[in-house]
DOLUMLO-718586 format. One line per field, with one value per residue: residue number from 1; chain; y, x, z of N, C-alpha, C, O in turn. Coordinates in nm, 3 decimals, always signed. Example, Ala and Ser with C-alpha at 12.3 -4.5 7.8 and 13.67 -1.06 7.14 Angstrom:
<rs>
seq	c(1/2)
mol	c(A/A)
n_yy	c(-0.569/-0.225)
n_xx	c(+1.319/+1.285)
n_zz	c(+0.780/+0.708)
ca_yy	c(-0.450/-0.106)
ca_xx	c(+1.230/+1.367)
ca_zz	c(+0.780/+0.714)
c_yy	c(-0.330/+0.003)
c_xx	c(+1.320/+1.290)
c_zz	c(+0.780/+0.787)
o_yy	c(-0.332/+0.114)
o_xx	c(+1.424/+1.341)
o_zz	c(+0.846/+0.804)
</rs>
This chain:
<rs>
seq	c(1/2/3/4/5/6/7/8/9/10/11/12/13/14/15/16/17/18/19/20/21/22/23/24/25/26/27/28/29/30/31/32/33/34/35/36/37/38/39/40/41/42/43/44/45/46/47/48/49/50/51/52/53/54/55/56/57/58/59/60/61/62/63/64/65/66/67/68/69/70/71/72/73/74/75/76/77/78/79/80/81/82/83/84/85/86/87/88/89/90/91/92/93/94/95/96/97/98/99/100/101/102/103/104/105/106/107/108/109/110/111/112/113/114/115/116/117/118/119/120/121/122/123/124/125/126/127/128/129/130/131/132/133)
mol	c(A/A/A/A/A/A/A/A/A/A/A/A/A/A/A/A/A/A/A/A/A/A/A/A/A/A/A/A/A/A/A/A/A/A/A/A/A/A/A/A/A/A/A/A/A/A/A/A/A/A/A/A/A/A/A/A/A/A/A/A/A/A/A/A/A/A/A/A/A/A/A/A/A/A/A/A/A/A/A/A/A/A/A/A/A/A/A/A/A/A/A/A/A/A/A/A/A/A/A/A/A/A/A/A/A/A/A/A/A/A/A/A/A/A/A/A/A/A/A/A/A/A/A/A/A/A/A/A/A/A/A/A/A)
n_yy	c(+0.888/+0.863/+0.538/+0.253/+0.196/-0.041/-0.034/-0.094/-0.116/-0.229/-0.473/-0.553/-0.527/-0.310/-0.178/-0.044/+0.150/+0.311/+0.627/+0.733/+0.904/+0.841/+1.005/+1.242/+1.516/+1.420/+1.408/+1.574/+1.690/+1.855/+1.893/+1.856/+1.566/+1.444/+1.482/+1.325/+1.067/+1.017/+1.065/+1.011/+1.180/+1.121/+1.326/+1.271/+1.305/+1.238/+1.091/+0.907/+0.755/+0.433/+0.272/-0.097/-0.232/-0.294/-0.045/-0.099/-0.099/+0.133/+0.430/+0.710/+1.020/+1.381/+1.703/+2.037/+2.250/+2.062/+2.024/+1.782/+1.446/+1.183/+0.913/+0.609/+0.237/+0.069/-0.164/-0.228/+0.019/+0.142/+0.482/+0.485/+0.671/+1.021/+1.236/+1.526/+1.851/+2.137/+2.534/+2.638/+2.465/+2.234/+1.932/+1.649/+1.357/+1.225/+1.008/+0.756/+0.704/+0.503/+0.303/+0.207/-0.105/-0.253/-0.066/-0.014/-0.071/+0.121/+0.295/+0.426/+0.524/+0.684/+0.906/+1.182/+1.436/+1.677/+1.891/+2.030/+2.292/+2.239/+2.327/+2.531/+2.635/+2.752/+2.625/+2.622/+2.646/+2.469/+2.309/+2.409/+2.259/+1.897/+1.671/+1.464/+1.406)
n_xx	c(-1.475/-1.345/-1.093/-0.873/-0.600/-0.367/+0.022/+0.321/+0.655/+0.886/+0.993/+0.867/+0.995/+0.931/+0.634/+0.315/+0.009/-0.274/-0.530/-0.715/-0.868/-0.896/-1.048/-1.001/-0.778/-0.501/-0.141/+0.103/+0.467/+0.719/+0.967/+1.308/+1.375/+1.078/+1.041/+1.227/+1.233/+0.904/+0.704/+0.427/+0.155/-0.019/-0.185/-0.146/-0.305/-0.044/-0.163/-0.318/-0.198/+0.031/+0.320/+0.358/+0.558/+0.942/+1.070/+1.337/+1.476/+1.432/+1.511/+1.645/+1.628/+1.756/+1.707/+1.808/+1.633/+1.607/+1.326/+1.204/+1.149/+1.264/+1.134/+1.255/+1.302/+1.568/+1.683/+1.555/+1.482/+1.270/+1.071/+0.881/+0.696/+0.695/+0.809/+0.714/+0.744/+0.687/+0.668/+0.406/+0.245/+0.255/+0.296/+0.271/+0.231/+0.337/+0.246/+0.357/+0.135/+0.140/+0.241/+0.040/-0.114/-0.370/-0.527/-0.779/-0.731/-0.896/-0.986/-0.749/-0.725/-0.926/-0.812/-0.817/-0.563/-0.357/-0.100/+0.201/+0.448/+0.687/+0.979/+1.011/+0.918/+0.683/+0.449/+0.146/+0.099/+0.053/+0.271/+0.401/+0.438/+0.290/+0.253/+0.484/+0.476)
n_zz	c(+0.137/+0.459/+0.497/+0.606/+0.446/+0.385/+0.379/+0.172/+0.077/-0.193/-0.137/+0.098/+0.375/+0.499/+0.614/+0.673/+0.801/+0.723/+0.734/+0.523/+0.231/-0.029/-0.241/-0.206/-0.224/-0.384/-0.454/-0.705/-0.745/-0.897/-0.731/-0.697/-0.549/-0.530/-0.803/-0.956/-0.847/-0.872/-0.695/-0.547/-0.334/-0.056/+0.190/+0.541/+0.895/+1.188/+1.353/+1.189/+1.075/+1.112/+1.172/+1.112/+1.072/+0.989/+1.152/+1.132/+0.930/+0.788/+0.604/+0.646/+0.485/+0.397/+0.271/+0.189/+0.342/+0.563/+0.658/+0.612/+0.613/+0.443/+0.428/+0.343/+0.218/+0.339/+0.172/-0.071/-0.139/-0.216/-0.137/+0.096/+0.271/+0.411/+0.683/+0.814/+0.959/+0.973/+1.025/+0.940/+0.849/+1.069/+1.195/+0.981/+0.785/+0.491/+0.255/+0.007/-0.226/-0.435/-0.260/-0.191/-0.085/-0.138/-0.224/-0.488/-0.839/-0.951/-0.775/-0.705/-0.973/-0.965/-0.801/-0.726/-0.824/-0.765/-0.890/-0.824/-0.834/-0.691/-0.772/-0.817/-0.546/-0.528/-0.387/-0.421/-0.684/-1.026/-1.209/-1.538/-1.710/-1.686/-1.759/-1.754/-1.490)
ca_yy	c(+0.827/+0.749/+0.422/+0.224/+0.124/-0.118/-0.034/-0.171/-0.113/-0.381/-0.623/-0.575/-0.523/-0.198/-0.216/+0.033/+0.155/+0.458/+0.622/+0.837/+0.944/+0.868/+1.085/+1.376/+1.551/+1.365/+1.518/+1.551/+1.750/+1.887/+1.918/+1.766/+1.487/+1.396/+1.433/+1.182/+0.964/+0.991/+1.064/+1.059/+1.130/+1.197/+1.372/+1.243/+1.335/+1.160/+0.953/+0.839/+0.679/+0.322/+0.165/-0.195/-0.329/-0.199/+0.084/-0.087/-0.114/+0.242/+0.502/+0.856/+1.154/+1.510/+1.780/+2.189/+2.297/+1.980/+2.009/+1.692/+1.295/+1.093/+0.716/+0.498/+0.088/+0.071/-0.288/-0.218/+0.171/+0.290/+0.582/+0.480/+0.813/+1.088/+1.301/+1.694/+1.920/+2.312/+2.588/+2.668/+2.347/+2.182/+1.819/+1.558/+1.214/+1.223/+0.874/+0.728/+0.616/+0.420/+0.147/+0.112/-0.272/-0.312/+0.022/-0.054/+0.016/+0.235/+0.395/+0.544/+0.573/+0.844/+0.986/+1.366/+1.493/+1.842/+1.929/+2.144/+2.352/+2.276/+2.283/+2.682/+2.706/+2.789/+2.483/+2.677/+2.630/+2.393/+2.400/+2.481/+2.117/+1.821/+1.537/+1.382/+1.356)
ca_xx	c(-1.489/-1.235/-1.075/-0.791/-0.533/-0.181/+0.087/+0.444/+0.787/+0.888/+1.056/+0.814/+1.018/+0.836/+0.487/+0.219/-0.135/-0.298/-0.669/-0.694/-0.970/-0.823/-1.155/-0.978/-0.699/-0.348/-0.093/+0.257/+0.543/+0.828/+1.057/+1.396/+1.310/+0.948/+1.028/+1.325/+1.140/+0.768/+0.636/+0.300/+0.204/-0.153/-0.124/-0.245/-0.210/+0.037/-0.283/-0.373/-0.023/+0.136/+0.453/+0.336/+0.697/+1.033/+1.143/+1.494/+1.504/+1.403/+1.663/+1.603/+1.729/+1.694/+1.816/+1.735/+1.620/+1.591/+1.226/+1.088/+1.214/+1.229/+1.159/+1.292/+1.326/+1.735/+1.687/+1.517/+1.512/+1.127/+1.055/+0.714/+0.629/+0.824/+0.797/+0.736/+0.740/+0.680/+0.590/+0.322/+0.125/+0.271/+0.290/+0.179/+0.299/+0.294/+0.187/+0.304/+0.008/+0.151/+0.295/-0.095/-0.106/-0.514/-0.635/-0.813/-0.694/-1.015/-0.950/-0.587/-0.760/-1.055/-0.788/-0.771/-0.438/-0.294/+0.034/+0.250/+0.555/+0.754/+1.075/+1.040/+0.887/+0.537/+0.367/+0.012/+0.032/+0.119/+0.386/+0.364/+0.414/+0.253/+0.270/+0.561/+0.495)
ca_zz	c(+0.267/+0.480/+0.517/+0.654/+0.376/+0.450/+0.219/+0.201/+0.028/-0.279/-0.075/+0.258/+0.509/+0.534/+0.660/+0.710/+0.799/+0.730/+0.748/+0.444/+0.186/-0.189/-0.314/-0.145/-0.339/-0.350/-0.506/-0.743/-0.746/-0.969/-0.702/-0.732/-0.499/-0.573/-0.953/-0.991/-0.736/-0.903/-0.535/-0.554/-0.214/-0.020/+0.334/+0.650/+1.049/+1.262/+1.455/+1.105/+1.022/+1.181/+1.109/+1.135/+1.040/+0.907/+1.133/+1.158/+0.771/+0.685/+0.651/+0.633/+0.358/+0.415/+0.230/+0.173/+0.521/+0.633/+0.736/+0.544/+0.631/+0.348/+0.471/+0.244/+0.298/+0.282/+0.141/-0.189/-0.212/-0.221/-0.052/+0.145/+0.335/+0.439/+0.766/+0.784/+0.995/+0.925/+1.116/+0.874/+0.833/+1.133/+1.157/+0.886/+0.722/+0.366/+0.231/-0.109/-0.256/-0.474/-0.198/-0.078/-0.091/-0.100/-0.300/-0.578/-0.979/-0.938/-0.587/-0.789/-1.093/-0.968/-0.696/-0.755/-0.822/-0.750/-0.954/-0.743/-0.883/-0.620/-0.848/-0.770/-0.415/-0.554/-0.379/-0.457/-0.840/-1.103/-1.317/-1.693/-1.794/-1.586/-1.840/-1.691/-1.377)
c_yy	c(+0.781/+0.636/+0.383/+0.141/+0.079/-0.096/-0.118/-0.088/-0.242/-0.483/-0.652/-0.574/-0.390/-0.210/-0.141/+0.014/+0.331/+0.487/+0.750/+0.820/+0.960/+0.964/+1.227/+1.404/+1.458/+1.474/+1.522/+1.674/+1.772/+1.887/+1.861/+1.627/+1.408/+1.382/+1.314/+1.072/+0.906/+0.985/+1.058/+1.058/+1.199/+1.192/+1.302/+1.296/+1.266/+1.056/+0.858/+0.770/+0.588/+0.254/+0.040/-0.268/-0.272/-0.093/+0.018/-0.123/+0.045/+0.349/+0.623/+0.983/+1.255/+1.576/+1.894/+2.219/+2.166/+1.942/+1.843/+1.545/+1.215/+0.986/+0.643/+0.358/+0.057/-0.084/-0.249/-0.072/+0.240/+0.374/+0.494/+0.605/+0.902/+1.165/+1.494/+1.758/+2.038/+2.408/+2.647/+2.568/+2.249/+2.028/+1.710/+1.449/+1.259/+1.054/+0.839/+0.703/+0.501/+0.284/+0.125/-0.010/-0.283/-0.168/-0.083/+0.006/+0.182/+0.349/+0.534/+0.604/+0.743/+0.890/+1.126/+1.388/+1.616/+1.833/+2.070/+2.184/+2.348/+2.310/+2.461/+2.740/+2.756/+2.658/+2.494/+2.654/+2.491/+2.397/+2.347/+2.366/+2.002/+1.675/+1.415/+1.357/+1.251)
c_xx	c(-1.352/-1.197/-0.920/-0.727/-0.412/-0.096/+0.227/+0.578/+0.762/+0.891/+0.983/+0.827/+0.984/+0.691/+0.432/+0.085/-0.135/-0.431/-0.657/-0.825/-0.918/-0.890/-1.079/-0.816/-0.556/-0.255/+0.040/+0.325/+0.666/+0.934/+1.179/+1.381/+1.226/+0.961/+1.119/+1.302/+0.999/+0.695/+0.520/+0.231/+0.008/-0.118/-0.214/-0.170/-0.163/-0.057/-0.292/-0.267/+0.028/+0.190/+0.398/+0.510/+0.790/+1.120/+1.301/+1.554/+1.472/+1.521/+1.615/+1.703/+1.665/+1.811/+1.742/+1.784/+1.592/+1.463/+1.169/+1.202/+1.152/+1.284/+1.158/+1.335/+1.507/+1.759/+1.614/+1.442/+1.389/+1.072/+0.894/+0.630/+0.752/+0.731/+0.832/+0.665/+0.753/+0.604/+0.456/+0.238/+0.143/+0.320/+0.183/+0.258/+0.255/+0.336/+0.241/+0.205/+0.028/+0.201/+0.163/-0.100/-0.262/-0.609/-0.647/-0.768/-0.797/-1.014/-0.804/-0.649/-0.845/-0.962/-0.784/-0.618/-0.422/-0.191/+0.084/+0.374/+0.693/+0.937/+1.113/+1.003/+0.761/+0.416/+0.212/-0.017/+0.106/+0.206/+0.291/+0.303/+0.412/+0.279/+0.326/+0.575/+0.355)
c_zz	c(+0.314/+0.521/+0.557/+0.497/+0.427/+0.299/+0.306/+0.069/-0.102/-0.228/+0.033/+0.341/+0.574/+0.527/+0.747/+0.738/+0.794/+0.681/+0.673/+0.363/+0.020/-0.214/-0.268/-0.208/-0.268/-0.487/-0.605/-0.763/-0.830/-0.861/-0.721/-0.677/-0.576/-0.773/-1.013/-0.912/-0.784/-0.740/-0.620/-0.407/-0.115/+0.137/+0.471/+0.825/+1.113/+1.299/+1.365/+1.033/+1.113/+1.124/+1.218/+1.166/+1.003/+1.009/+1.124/+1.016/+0.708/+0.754/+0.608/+0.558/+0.381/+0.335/+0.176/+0.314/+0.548/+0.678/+0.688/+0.537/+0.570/+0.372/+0.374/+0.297/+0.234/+0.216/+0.005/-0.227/-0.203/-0.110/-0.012/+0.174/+0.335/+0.517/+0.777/+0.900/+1.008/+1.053/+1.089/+0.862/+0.962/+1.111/+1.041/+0.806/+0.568/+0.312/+0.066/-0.148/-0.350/-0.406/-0.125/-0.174/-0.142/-0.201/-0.414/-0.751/-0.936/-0.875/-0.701/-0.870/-1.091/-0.848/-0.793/-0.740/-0.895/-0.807/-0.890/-0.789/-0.793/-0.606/-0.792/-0.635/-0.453/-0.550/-0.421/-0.628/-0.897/-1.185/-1.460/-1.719/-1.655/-1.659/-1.782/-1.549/-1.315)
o_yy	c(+0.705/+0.601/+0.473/+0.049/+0.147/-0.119/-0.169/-0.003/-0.319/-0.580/-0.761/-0.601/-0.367/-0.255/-0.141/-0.094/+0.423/+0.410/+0.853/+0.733/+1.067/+1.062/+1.327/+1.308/+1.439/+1.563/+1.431/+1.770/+1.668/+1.877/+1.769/+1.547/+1.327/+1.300/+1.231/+0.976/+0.791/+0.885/+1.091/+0.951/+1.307/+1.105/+1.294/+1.315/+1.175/+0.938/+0.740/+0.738/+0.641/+0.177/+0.048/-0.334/-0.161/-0.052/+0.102/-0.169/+0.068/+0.359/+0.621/+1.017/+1.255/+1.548/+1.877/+2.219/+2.181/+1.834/+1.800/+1.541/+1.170/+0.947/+0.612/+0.351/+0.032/-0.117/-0.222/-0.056/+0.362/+0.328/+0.452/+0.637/+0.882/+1.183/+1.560/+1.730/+2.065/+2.375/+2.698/+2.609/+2.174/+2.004/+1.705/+1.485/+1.320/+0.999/+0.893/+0.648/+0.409/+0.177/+0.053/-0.014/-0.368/-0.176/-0.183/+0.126/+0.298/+0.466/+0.651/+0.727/+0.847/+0.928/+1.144/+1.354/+1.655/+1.721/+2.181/+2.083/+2.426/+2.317/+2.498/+2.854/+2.835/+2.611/+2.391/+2.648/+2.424/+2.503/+2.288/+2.345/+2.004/+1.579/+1.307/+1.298/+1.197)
o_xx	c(-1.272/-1.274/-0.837/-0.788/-0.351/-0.121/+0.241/+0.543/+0.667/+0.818/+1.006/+0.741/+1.008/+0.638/+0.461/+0.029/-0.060/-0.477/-0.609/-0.902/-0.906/-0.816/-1.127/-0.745/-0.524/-0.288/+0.109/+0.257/+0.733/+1.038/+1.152/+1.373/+1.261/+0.907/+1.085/+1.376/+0.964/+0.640/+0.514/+0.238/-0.050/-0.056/-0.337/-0.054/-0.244/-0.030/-0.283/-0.282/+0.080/+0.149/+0.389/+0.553/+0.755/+1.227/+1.389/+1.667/+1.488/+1.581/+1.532/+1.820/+1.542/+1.931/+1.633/+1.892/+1.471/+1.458/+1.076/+1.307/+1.040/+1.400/+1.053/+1.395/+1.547/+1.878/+1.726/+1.364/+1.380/+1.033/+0.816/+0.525/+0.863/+0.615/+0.934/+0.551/+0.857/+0.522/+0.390/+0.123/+0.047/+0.383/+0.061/+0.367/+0.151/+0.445/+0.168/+0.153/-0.053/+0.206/+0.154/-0.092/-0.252/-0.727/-0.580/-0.777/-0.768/-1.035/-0.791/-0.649/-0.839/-1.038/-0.750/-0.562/-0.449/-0.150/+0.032/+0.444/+0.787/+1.007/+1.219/+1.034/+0.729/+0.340/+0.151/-0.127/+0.189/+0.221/+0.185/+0.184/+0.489/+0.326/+0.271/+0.670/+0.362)
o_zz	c(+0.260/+0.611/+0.542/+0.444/+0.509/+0.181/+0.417/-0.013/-0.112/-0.252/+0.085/+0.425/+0.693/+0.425/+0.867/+0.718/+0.829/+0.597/+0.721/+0.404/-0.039/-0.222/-0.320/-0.234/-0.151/-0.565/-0.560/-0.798/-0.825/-0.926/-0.799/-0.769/-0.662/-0.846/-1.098/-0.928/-0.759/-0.695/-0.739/-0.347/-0.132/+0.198/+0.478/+0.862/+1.127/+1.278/+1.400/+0.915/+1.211/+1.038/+1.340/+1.260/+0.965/+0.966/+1.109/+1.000/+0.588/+0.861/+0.518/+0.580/+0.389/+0.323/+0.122/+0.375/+0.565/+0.738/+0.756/+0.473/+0.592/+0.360/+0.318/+0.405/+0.120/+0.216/-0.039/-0.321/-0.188/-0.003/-0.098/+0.119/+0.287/+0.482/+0.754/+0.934/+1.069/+1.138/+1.179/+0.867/+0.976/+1.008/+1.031/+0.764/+0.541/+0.334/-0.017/-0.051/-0.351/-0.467/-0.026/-0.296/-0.230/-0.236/-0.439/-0.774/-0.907/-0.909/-0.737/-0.868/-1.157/-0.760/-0.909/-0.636/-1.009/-0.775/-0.899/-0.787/-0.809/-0.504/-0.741/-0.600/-0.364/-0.634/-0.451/-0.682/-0.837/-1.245/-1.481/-1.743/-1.559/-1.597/-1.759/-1.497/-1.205)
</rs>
């Protein structure tokens, strides 16, 4: 079901909302990024995403093609979301899940998580070894 969760950054000066569906797959990634980061990150559409607080604290990293804006709080470093735009999936926010403020152990615990290879560009599978991420 979906529901409205508020997340935040460590320090708080980042401050969200967002209308998402833990029960519905979230996801992790090998890529260089998401793996030295620990993204863990579940997708939602622009409507279903508001910066409550923060934008003049979050600072933005891109790098590859550029398509994907990784919002980070420049005051204590955690990525919250990050912004993407493709011509293949179009627009969509991708959500830590770990800075939701209000899920429950439980809510994380039974989310579904996808393991995506994205270390090679094969976002459709998983890689070999998932352990560590």
């Amino acid at each position: 079901m979906r529901k409205t969760y508020r997340g935040s950054c460590h320090c708080g000066a980042v401050r969200f909302e967002c209308e998402l569906d833990l029960s519905d797959e979230t996801s992790r990634c090998n890529c260089s990024s998401c793996g030295k980061g620990r993204f863990w990150k579940s997708i939602v559409q622009p409507d279903a995403f508001r910066l409550l607080e923060g934008a003049d604290a979050l600072s933005d990293y891109q790098f590859g093609e550029r398509r994907i804006h990784h919002m980070f709080c420049s005051r204590c470093g955690v990525k919250t979301f990050g912004r993407v735009r493709s011509d293949d999936a179009g627009e969509f926010i991708a959500i830590n899940v770990a800075c939701l403020d209000d899920a429950t152990d439980a809510e994380l615990s039974d989310a579904p998580i996808v393991y995506q290879d994205g270390r090679h560009d094969r976002w459709e599978r998983a890689p070999a070894e998932t352990s560590y991420l």
